[in-house]
Every structure is written in structure tokens, then in C-alpha cells.
KEPARO-72291 format. One line per 3 residues: their letters; for each residue x, y, z of N, C-alpha, C, O, CB. Coordinates in steps of 0.1 Angstrom, whole numbers, plus 5000, padded with zeros to 4 digits. Each point is the difference from the previous one (the first is absolute). Glycine has a CB too. Example, Ala and Ser with C-alpha at 12.3 -4.5 7.8 and 13.67 -1.06 7.14 Angstrom:
AS> 5132/4943/5078/4991/5012/5000/5009/5012/5000/5010/5000/5007/4971/4988/5005 ~ 5015/5023/4981/5009/5011/5000/4992/5011/5008/5005/5011/5001/5007/4983/4977
END
This chain:
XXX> 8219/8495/8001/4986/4999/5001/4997/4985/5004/5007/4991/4997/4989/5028/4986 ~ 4989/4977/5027/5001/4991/5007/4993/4993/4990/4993/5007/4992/5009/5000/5033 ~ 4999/4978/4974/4992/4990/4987/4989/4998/5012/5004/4999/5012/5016/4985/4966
XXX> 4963/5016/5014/4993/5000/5008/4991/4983/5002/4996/4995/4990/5006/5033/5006 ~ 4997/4969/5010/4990/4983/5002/4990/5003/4997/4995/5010/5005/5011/4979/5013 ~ 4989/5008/4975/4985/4996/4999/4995/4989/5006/5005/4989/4998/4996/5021/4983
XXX> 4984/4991/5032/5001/4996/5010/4984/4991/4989/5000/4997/4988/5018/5023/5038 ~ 4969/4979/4987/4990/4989/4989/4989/5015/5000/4988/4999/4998/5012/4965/5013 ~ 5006/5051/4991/4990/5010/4996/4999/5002/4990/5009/4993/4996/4991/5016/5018
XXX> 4995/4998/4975/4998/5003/4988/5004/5016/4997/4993/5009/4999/4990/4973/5001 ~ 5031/5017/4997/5005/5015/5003/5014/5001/4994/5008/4992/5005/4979/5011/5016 ~ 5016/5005/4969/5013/5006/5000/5005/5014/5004/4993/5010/5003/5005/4975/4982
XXX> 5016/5015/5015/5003/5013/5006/5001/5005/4986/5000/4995/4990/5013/5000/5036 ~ 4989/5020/4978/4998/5015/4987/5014/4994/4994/5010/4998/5006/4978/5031/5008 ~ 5008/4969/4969/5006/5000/4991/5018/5008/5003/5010/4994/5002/4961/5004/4985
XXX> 5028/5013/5013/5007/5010/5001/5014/4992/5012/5012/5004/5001/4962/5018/4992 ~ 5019/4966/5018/5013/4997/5011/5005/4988/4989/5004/4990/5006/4984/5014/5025 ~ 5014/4995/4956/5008/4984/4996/5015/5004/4999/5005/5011/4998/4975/4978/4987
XXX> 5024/5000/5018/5017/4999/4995/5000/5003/4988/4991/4998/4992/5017/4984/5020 ~ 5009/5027/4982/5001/5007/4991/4996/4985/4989/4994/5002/4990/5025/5022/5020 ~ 4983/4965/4994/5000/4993/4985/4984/4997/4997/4995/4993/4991/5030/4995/5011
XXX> 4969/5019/5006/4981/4996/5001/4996/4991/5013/4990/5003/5007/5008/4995/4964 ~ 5008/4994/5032/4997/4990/5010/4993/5009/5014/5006/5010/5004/5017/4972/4986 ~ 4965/5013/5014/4991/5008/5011/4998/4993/5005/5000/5006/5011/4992/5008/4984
XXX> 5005/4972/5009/4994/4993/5010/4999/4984/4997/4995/4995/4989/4992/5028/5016 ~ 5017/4971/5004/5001/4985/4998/4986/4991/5008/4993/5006/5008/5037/4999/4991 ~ 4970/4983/4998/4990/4993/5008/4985/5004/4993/4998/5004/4989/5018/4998/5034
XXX> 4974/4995/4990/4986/4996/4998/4997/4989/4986/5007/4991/4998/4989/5035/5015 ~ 4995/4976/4981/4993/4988/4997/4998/5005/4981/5002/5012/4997/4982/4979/5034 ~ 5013/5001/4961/4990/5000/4988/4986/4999/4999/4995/4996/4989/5021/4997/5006
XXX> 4977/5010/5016/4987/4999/4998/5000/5015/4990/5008/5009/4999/4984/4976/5027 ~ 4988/5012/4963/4998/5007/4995/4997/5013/5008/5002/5011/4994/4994/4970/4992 ~ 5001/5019/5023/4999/5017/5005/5010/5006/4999/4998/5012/4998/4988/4985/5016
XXX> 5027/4998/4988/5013/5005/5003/5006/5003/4989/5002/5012/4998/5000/4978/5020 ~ 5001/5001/4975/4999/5004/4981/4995/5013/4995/5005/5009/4994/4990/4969/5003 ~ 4992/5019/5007/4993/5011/4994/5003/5015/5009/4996/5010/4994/4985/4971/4997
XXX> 5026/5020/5023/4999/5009/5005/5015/5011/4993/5002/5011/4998/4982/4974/5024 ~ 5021/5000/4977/5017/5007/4997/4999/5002/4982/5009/5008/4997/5008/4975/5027 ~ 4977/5014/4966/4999/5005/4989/4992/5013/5000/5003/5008/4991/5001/4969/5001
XXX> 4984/5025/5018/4998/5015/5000/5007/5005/5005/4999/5012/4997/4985/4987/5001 ~ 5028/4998/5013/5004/5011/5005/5015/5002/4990/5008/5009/5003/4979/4988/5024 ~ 5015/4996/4966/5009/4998/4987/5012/4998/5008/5009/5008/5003/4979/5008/4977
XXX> 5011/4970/5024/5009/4987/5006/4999/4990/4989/4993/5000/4991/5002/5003/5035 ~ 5018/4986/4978/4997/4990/4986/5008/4990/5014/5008/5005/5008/4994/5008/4955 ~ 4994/4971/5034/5010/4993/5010/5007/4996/4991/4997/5000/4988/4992/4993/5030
XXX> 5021/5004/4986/5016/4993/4992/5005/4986/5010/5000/5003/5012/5012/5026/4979 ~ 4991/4960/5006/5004/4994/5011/5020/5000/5001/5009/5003/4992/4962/4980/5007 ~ 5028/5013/5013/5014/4999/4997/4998/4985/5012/4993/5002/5010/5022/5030/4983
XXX> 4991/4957/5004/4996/4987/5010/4986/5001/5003/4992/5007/4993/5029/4991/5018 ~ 4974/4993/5002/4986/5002/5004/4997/5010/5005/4990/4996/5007/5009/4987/4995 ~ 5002/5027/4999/4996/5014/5006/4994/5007/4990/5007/5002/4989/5012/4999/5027
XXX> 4966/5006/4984/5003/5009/4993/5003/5013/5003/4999/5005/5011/4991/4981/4981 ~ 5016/5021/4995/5006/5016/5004/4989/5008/4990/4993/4996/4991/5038/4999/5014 ~ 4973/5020/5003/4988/5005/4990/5006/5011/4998/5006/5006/5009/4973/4984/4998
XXX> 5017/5016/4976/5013/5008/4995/4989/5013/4998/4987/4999/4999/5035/4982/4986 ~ 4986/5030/5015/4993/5010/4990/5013/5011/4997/5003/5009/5007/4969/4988/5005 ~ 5033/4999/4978/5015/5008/4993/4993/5015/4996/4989/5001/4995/5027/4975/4992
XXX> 4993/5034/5016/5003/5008/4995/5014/5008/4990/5010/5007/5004/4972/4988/5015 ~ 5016/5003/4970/4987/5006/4991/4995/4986/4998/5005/4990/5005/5003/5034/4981 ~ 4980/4978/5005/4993/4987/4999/5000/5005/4985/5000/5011/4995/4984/4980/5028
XXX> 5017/4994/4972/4998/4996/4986/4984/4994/4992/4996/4989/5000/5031/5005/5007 ~ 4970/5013/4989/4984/5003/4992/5000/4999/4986/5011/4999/4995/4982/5018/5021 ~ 5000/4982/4978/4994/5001/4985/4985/5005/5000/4991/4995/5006/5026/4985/4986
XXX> 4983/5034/4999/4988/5005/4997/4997/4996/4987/5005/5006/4990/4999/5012/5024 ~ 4988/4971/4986/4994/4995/4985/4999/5007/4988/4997/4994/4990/4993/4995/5023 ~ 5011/5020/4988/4999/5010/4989/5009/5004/4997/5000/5009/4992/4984/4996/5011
XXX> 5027/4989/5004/5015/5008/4998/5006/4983/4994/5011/5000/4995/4992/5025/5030 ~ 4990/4965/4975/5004/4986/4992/5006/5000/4992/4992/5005/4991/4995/4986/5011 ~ 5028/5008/4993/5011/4995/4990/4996/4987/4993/4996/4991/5008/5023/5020/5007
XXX> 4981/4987/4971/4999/4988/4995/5010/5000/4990/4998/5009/4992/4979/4987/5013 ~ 5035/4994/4993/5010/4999/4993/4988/4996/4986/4989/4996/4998/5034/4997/5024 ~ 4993/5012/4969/4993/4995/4985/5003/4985/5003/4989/4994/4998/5015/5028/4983
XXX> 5003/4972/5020/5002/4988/5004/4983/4988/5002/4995/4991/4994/5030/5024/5018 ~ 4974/4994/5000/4989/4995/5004/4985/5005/4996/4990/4995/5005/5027/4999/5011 ~ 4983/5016/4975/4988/5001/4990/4998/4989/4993/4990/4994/5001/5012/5028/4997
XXX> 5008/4975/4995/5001/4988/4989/4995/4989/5005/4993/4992/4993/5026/5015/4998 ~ 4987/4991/5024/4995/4988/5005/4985/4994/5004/4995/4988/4999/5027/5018/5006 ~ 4975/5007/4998/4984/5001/5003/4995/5001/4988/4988/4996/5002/5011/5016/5020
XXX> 5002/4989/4967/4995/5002/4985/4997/4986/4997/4989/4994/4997/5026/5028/4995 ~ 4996/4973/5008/5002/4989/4995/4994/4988/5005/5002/4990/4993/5015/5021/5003 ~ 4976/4987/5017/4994/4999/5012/5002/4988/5008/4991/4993/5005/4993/5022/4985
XXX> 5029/4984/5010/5009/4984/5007/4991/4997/5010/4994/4990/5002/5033/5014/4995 ~ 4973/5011/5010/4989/4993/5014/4989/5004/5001/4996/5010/4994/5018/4989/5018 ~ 4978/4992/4996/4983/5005/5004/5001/5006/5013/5007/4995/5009/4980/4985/4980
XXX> 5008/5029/5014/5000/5006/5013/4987/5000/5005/4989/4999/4993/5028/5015/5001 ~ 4985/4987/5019/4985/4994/5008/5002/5005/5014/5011/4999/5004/4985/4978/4982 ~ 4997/5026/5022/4998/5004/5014/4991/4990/5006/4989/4996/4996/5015/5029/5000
XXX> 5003/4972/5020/4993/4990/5011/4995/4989/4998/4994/4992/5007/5002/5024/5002 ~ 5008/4983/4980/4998/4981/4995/5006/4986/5014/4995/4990/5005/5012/5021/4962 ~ 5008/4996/5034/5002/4990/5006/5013/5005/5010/5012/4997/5001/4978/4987/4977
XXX> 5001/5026/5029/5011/5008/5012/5011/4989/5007/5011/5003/4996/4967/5015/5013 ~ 5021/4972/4998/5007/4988/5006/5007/5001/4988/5009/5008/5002/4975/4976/5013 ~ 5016/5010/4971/5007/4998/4995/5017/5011/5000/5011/4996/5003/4965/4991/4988
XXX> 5019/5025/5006/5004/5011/5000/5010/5004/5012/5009/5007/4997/4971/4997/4988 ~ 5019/4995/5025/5006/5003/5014/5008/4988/5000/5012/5002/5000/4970/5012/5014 ~ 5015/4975/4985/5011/4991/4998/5006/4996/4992/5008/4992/5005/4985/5005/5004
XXX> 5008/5005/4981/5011/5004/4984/5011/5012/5009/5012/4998/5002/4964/5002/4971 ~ 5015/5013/5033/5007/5007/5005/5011/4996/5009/5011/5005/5001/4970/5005/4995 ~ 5013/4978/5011/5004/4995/5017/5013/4993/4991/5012/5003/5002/4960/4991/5019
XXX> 5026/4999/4971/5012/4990/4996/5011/5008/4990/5010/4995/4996/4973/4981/5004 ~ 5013/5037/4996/5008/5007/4988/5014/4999/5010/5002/5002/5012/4978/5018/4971 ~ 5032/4975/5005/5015/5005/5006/4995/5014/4995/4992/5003/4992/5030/4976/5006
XXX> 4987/5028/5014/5007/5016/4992/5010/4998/5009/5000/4995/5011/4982/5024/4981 ~ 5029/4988/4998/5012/5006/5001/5002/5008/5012/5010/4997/5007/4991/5002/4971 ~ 4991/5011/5026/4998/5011/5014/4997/4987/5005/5011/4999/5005/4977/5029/4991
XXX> 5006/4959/5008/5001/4993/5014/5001/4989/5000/4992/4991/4998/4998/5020/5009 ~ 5024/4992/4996/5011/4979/5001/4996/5000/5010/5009/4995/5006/5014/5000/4983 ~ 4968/5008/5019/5000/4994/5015/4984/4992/4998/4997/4990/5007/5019/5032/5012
XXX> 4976/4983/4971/4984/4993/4999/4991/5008/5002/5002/5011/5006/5002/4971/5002 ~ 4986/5015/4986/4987/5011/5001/4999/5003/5009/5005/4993/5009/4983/5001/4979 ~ 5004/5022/5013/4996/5000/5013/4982/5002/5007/4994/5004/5009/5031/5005/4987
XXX> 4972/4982/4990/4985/4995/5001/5000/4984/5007/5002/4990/4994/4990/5024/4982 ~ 5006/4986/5034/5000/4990/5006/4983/4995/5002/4990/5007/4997/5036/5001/5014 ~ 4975/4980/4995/4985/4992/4999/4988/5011/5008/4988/5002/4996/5024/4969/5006
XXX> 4993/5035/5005/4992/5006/5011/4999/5012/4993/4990/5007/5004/5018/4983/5018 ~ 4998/5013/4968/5002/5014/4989/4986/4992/4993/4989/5005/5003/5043/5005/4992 ~ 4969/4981/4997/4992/4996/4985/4986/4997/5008/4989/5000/4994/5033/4986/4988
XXX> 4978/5012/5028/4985/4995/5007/4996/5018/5003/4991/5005/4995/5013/4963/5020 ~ 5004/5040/4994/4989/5010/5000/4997/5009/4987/4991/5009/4999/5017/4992/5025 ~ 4999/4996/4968/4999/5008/4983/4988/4990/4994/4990/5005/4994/5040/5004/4998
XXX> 4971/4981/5011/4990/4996/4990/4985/5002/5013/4990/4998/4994/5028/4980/4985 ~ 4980/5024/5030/4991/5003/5009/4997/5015/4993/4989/5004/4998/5020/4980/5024 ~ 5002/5023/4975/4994/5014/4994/4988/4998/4992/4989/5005/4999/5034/5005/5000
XXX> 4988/4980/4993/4993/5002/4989/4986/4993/5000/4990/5006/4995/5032/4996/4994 ~ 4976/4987/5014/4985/4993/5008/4992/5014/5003/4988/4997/4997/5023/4980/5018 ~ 4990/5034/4988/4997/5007/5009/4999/5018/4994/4997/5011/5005/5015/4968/5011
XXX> 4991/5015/4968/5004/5013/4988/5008/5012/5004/4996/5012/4999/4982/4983/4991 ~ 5031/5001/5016/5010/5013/5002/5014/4998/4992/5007/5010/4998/4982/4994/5027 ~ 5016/4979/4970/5010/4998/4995/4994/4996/4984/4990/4994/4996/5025/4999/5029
XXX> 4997/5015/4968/4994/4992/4985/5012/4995/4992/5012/5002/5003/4968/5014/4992 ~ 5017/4978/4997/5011/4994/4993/4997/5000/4979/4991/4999/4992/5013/4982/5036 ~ 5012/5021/4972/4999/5005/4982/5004/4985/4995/5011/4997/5005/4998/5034/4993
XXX> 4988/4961/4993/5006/4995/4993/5005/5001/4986/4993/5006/4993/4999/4987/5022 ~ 5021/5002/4980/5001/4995/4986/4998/4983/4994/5004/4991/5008/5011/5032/4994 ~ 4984/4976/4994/4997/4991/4992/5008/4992/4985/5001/5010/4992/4982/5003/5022
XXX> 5018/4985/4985/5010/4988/4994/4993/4982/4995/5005/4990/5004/5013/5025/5014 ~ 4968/4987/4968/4995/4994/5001/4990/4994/5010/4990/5007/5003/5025/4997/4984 ~ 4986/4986/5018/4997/4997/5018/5009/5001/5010/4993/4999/5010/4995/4985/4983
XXX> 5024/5018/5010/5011/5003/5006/4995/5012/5002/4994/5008/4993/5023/4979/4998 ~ 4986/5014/5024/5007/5016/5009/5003/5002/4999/5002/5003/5012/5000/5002/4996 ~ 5010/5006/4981/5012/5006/4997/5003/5008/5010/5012/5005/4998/4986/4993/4980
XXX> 4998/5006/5030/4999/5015/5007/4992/5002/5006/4989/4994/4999/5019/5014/4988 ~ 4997/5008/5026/4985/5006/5003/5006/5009/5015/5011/5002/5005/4968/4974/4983 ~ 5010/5027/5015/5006/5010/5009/4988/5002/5012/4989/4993/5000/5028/5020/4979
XXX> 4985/4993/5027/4987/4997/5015/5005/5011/5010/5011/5001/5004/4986/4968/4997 ~ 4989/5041/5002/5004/5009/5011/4985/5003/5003/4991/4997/4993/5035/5013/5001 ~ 4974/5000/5020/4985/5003/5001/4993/5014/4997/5005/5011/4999/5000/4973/5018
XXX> 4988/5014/4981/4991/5013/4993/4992/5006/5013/4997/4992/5009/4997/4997/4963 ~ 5003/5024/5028/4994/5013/5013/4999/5008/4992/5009/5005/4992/5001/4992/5029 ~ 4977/5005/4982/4998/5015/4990/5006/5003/4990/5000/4991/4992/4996/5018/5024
XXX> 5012/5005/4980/5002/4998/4985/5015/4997/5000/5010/5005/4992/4971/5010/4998 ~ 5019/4977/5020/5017/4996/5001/5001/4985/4996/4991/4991/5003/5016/5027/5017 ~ 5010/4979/4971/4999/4985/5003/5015/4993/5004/5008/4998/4991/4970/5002/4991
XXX> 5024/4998/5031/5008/4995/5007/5007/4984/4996/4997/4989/5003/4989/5028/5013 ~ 5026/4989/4974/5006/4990/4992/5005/4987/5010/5000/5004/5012/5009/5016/4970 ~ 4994/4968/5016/5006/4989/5012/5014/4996/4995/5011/5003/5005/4965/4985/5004
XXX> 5020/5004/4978/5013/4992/4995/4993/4994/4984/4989/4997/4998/5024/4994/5031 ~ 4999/5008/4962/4997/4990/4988/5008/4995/4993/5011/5005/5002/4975/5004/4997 ~ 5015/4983/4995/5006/4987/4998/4994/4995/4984/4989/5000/4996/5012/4995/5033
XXX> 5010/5001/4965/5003/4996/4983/5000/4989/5001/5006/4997/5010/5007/5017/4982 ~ 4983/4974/5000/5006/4988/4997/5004/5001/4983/5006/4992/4993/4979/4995/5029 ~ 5010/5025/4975/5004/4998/4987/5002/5018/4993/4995/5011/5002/4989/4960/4997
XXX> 5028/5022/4992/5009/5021/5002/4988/5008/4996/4990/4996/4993/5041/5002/4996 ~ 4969/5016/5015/4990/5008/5003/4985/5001/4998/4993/5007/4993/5026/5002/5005 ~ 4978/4977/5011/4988/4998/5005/4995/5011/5010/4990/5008/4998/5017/4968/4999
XXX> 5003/5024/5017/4997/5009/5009/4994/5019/4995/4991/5008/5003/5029/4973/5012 ~ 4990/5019/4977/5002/5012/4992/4983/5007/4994/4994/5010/5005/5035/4977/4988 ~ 4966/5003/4995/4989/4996/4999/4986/5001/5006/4991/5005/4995/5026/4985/4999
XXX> 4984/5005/5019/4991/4995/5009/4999/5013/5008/4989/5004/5004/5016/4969/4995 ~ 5006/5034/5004/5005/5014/5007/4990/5012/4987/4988/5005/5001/5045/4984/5011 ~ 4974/5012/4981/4994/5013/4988/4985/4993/4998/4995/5010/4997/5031/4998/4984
XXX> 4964/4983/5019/4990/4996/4994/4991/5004/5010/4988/5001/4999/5020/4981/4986 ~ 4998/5020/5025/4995/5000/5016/5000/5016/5005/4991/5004/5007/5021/4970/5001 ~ 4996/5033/4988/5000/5009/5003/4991/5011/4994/4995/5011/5004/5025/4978/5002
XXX> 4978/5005/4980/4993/5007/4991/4984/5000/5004/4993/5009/4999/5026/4986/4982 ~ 4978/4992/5025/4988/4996/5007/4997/5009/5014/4990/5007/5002/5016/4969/4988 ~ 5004/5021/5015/4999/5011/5013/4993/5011/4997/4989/5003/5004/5031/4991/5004
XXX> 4990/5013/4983/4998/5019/4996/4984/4999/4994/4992/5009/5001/5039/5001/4989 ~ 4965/4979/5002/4986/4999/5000/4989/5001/5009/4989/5005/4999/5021/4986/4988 ~ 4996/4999/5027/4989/5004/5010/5007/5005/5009/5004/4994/5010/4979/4989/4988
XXX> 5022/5031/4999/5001/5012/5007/5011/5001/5011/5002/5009/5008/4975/4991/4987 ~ 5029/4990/5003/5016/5001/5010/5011/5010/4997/5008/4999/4991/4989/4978/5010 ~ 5002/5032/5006/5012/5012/5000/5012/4995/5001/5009/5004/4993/4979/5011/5016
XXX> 5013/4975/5001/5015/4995/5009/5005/4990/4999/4994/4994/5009/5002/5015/5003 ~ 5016/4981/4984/5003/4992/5002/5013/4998/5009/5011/5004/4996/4975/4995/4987 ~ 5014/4996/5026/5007/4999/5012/5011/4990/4997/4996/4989/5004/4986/5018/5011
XXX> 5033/4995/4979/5010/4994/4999/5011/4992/5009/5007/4990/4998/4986/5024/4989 ~ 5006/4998/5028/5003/4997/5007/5018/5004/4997/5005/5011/5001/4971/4972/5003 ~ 5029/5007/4992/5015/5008/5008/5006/4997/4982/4996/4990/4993/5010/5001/5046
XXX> 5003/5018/4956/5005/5001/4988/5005/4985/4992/5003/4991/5007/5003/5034/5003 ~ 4993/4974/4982/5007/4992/4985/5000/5009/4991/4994/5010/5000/4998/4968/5001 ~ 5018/5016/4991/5000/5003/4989/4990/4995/4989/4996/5009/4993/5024/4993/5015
XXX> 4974/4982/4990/4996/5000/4997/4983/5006/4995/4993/4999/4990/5030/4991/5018 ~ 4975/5016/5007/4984/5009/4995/5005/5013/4998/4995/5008/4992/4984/4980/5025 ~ 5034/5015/4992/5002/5015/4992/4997/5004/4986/4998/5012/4997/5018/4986/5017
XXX> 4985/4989/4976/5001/4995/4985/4988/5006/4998/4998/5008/4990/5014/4969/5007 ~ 4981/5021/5009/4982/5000/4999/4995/5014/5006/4988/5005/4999/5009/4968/5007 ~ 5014/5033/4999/4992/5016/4998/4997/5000/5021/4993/5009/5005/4988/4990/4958
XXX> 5025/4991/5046/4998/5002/5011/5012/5011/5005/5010/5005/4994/4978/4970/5006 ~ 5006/5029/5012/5014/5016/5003/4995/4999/5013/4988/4996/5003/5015/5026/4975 ~ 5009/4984/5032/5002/5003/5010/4990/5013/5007/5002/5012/4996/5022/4976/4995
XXX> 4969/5010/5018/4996/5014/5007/4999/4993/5014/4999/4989/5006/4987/5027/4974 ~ 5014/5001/5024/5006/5000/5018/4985/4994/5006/4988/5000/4998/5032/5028/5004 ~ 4990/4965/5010/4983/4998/5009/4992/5007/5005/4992/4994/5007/5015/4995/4998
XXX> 4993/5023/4994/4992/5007/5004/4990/5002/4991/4988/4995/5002/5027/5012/5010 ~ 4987/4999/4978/4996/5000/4986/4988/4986/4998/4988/4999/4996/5039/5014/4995 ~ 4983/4974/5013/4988/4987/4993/4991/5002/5015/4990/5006/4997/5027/4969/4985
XXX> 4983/5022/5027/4991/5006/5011/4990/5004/4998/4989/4995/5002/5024/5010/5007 ~ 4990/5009/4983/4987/5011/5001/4994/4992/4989/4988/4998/5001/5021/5029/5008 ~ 5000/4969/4979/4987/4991/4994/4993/4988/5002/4991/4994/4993/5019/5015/4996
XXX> 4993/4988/5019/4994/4986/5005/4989/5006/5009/4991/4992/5003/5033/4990/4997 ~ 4975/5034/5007/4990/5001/5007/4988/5009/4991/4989/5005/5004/5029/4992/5018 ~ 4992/5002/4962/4987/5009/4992/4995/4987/4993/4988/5000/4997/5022/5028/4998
XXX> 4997/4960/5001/4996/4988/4993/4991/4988/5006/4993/4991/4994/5028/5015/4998 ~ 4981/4997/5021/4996/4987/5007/4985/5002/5009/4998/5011/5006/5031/4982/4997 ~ 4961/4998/4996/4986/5002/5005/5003/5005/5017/5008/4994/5006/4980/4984/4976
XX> 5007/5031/5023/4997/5003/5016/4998/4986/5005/4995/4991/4994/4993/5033/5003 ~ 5017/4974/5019/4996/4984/5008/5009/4989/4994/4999/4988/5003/4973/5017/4999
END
């Protein structure tokens, strides 16, 4: 199958033409229209160098909030209440904690690059990107950042500075979500770690049709 360019139109090709590993189309831009075109059509960009690529894996990896796993572990912890949790206080902050986290999955470097953290925080200027924090006294311990559409919410990346901060900031957030009515959380491509959390595998076809029963018309 041919990898397709994205040229300066505002367009992807049918989900259904990607490479078996998800990969559909390379190029065009981060403007907000384009963002927003490829999270409704349930696209996510990934970079790999300066290019961007644009994925949509089959099966796709989701979490139905109501299906949320919480370790006894981490009842205790929230009991106990090490952290403060808070939403969009300090999105910048949050994407770049993200931007600088080592992980193990990428000895090569983030793949939030500057041109990444300026159109996310433009989302978010713009209320389509939100951000979860934890807290750690005055310290950022944590947090996590993706964009919200209708009753969907399109996970990005998150990042610990302090042990299960992220964890925390993830379950406090989620529970929030299922409050204002989010059916979907969009994982994107498997871990183990959210597996923990009650995330599971379904085919693309399947997240599709929900994204066309979840997501506002236009």
C-alpha cells in the first residue's frame, strides 16, 4: 500500500488504506483545523524526525470510563491524599514535563517537538486541549494532556516526576470525565500500563462507528 503526502489541502485518505502498523499519511502541517480534522476522523499525529506522520492503528486501544480499574494500591493513595489534583491550571507546564520525560520506549527523544507544544497549547488557547494535574504541595508531580470532542477524550501523553503521580492525575481525571459525560477515551496504541486501568483493545471499525455516534456533526 502507497504512504500518502499530505499536500496544504485539508484532507485525509479513508482510514481503512493505512499500513498494517497504522501509519496513513505523512506531511502537511499542525494547523488547528487539521488537528481537529484528523481527531474527528480518528487520526492522532506521531512524529518520527521533522515530518509529521499520521497514524490510525488497527485495533485501537480505548478505555470506557466506566470500565476504570483502580488498584488497592492506589485507593490508599488517593485516601491518604499525597496529591492535589486540578485541571488546566497550567497546560504549558504539562506538555512540557511531557516533552522532557525520559521513557524507556524512546532512546531516540520525544516526539513532541517545539512545533508539537505550540500547536497543543494553541488547542488549548482555543478549548479543545486540556490538561490534568497532580500536585505535590506546590510542585507538579504529574499530569497528563489530550483533546476533548464531544463525548470523547483524545488521550496525548503523561509524565511523573514523582512515583505514581501520573497514575493519580490519570484515575482523578477520568472519574471527572465519566462526570461530564465522556463515553470514550482514546489510548491510542496498547501499554501495559493503562491496560492496568481497565483500557482494551477494539477493532477499527468498531472505534469509527463510535466516534461517528460520539462526536458533534461539522
Amino acid at each position: 500500500m502507497a504512504l500518502f503526502a499530505l499536500q496544504g489541502e485539508l484532507i485525509f485518505p479513508p482510514v481503512h488504506l493505512a499500513e498494517p502498523d497504522g501509519l496513513l499519511a505523512m506531511g502537511g502541517d499542525l494547523s488547528t483545523e487539521r488537528l481537529l480534522l484528523a481527531y474527528r476522523s480518528g487520526i492522532f499525529p506521531w512524529y518520527e524526525g521533522d515530518i509529521p506522520l499520521w497514524w490510525c492503528p488497527n485495533p485501537r486501544f480505548v478505555l470506557f470510563p466506566g470500565k476504570l480499574k483502580v488498584s488497592k494500591t492506589m485507593r490508599q493513595l488517593i485516601k491518604k491524599e499525597v496529591f492535589r489534583f486540578s485541571t488546566n491550571t497550567c497546560f504549558r507546564s504539562v506538555i512540557r514535563g511531557c516533552k522532557t520525560s525520559l521513557r524507556k520506549d524512546q532512546p531516540g527523544g520525544t516526539w513532541i517537538t517545539d512545533e508539537v507544544e505550540e500547536a497543543y497549547c494553541l488547542l488549548h488557547e482555543k478549548g479543545y486541549a486540556h490538561s490534568a494535574e497532580a500536585w505535590m504541595g506546590d510542585e507538579l508531580a504529574g499530569g497528563l494532556y489530550g483533546i476533548k470532542l464531544g463525548k470523547v477524550f483524545f488521550g496525548e501523553s503523561m509524565f511523573s516526576r514523582q512515583s505514581n503521580a501520573s497514575k493519580f492525575a490519570f484515575i482523578r481525571y477520568v472519574e471527572q470525565l465519566k462526570q461530564e459525560g465522556i463515553d470514550l477515551i482514546d489510548c491510542q496504541v496498547y501499554t501495559a500500563h493503562l491496560e492496568s486501568f481497565g483500557a482494551e483493545m477494539i477493532a477499527r471499525e468498531i472505534f469509527m462507528k463510535k466516534l461517528g455516534q460520539l462526536l458533534p456533526a461539522g
